[in-house]
Every structure is written in C-alpha cells, then in structure tokens.
N, C-alpha and C positions, 0 to 999 in steps of 0.2 A: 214342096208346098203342102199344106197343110191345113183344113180350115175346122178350127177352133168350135167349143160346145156354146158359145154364142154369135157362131157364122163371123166370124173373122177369119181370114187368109193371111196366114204367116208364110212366111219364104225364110228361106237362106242359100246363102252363097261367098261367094268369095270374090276380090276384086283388087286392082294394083295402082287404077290409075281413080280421080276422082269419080264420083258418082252421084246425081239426084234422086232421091227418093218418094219428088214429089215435084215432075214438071210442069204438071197442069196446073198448082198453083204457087203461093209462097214456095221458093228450092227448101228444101231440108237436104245440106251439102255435108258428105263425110268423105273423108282424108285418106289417103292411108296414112298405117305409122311412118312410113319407112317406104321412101321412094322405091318403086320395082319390085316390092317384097308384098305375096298373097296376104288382106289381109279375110276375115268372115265378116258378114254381116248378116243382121235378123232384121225383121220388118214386118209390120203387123197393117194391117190394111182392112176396112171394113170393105162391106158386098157391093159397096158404090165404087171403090179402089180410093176413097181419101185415107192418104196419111193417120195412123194412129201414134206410130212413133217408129225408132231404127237405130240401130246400136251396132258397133264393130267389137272386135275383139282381134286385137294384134300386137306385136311384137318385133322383133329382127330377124325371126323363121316366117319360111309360109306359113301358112293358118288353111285350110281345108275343110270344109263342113260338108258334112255326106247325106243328114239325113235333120230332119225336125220332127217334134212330135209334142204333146199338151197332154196333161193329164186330165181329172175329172173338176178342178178348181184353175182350169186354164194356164198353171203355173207351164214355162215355155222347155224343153228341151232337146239340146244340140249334141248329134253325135259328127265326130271329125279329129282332125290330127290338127292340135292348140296347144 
C-alpha cells in the first residue's frame, strides 16, 4: 500500500477467486483470467476509501505483485513476477 502525492491509497495484490472492489457501493467486479490461476490487481482509492478505479493483470501463470510505488506525476508502478 501506497498513498500517492495527492493522498490517494493504492494497493496491490493478487487473487484467484472473484473479488469486489467496492462493496459499500455500486460492485466494481473483476475475474480472474483463468479459473485457480494467481491473478494481480491495483486499486486506487481516495482518503474516504471510494473506488477510483482497479485493474488486473493476468494470464495462464500466477501473476504475484510484491511491491507498489508512484512517482512525482503519480504515474503508478508494480514490482512482481508477470
């Protein structure tokens, strides 16, 4: 977790089975690619915790994401084995 130079909190992780990114209002629902197979996700979140947005990244390997970081123009970066 991570929180961004205009106080956003990013995350990531990894995940096999479905997931919400946003129970307490509208679901924002993502998949995996590939039944039982790890895949990453990112997720950006304001100081309230509303949904900004959330994206995966997978394939037919696991996917593992170790670390998150942003630079000084908030562009988002994942280290992990993809």
């Amino acid at each position: 977790m991570i929180v961004d130079n205009e106080q956003n909190i990013l995350i990531t992780g990894r995940f096999e089975d479905i997931i919400n990114f946003n129970p307490n209002a509208a679901p924002f629902i993502l998949h995996p690619t590939y039944p039982q197979i790890m895949d990453i996700f990112v997720a950006k979140y304001d100081l309230e915790m509303n949904l900004l947005w959330a994206f995966k990244i997978g394939n037919h390997n696991h996917q593992y994401s170790s670390a998150i970081g942003t630079d000084d123009n908030n562009n988002v970066f994942i280290c992990g084995n993809f």
